[in-house]
N, C-alpha and C positions, 0 to 999 in steps of 0.2 A: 595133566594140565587142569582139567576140572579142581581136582580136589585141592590143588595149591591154590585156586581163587575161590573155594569154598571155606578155606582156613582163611584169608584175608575177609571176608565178608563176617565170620563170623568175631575176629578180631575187631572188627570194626562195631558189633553191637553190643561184647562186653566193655569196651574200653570206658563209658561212663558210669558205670554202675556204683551205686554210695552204698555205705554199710551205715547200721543205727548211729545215733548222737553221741551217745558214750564209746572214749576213746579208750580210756585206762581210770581205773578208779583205786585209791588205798582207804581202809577203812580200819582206825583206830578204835570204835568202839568195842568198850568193856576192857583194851587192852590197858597194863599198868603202867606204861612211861618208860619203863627201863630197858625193856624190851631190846633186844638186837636189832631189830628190824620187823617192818610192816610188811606183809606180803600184799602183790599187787594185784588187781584182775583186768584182764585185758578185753577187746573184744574182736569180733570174726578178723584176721589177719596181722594183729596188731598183740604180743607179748608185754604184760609190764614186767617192769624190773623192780627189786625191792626198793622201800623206800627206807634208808638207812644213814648214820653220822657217819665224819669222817673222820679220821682221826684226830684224835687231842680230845675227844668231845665222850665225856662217861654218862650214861645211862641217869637218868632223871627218875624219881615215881609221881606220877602224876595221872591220875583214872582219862583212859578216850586218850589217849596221846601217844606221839613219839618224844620223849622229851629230852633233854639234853641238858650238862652243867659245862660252863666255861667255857660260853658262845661268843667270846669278849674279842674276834678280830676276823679278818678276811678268808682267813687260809683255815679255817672252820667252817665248815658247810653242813644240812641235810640235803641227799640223793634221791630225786624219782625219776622214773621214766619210762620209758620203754622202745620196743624193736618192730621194725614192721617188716612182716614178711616178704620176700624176693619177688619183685615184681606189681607191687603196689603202693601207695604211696597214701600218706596222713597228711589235712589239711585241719589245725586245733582255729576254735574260734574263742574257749575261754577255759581259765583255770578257776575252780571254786576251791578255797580254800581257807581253813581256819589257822590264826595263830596267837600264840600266846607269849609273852617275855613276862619277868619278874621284875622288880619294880627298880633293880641294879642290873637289868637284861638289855640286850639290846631296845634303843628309841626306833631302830629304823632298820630294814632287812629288804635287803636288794633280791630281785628274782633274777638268776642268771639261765643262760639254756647254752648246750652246746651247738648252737649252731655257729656261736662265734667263737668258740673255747672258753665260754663263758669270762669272755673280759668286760662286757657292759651291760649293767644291768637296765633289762627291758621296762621295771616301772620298779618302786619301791612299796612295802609297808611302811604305815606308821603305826609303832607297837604301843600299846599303853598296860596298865598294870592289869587290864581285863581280856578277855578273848577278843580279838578283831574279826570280822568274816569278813572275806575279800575275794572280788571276780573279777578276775585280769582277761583284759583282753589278749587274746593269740595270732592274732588273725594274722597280722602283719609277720609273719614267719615263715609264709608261704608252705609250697610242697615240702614234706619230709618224707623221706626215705631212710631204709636202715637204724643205725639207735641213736636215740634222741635220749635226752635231758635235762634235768630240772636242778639246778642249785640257790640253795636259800643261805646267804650271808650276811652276816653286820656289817653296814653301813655306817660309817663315820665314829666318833665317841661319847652322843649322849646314850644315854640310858630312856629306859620305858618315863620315868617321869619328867624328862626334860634336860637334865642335870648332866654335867658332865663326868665320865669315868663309868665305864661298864666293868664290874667286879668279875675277878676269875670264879667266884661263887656263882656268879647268874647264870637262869633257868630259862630256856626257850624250848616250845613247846611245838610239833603242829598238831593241831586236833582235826576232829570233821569240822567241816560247814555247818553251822548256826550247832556245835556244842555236841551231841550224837547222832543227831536226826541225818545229817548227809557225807557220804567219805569225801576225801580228797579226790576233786575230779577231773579230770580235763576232757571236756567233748569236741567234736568236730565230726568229721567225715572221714571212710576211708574208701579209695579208688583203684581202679588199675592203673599200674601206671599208663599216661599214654604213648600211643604210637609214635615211635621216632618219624619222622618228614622223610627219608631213604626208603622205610617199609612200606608207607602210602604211596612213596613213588613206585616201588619195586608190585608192587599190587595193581596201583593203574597200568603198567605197561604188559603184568600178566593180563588183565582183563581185553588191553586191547588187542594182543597177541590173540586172546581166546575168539577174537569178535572174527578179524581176518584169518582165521584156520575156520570159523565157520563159513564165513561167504565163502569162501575156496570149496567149502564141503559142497 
């Protein structure tokens, strides 16, 4: 009896524990655009996944990038993300991210996530013919558990300068934050998951059981 309220007590002082601010970070510097894919880095609990095109989308050259040609509609996307391992749970509070379109590239690139199967996008860029740096808020995504997701699509049919008509030639780009200087990043928190409301019952009533075997004793 002890040692089963001594497992609850201790379950009771891990369950808030936070890990550092970096959740998952991809880092394109020095790579050349064409690349297959970004490998990701995770941190204590939390795997990423590569960051990579999806199909219909061929390899770009462009220095610090993942780049892409013929980003010109919906069902084209770039992939990041990551897995959290069993039992703990990811709370993001922002994505830092660079992007770039060509001046026939997409005007405007939606961020989807899977928590909804990515059918609506959480906020947009606005592309222009230069590098954009942009820090999205997460927050409102709440607990994630298990693998999570990141999708970057075109949005609507102007192009980077205004104009309408994005070309099967345009170029979209992600780079780092502010150019090389920071990866693709998304920070936040990561926790135990908490205790179900059953186990803190099932724990009070060992405790209390434990109390009345004492007075008895």
């Amino acid at each position: 009896m002890k040692k089963v309220v001594m497992t609850v007590a201790m379950m009771a002082v891990t369950a808030g524990s936070a890990q550092a601010a970096l959740v998952a970070k991809w880092d394109n510097s020095n790579a050349p655009g064409n690349q297959g894919y970004t490998e990701g880095g995770g941190s204590a609990h939390v795997t990423a996944t590569v960051m990579a095109r999806s199909t219909g989308l061929a390899g770009n050259i462009e220095s610090n990038s993942l780049s892409s040609v013929g980003f010109n509609s919906a069902e084209k996307f770039i992939q990041f993300g990551f897995t959290v391992e069993s039992g703990y749970q990811t709370k993001l509070n922002d994505l830092w991210i660079g992007t770039k379109s060509s001046a026939n590239g997409p005007g405007s690139i939606g961020v989807y996530t899977s928590r909804d199967n990515f059918t609506t996008a959480i906020c947009t860029i606005s592309e222009n013919t230069g590098q954009v740096n942009s820090k999205i808020d997460l927050s409102s995504l709440g607990a994630i558990t298990g693998e999570f997701a990141i999708r970057l699509k075109a949005v609507g049919t102007k192009n980077a300068t205004g104009y309408e008509g994005i070309a099967d030639t345009s170029t979209f780009s992600v780079t780092n934050y502010t150019g090389t200087q920071l990866p693709t990043e998304l920070d936040g928190s990561t926790t135990t998951t908490p205790i179900p409301a059953a186990i803190w019952l099932m724990g009070s009533g060992l405790l209390g059981l434990a109390g009345v075997r004492k007075r008895r004793g």
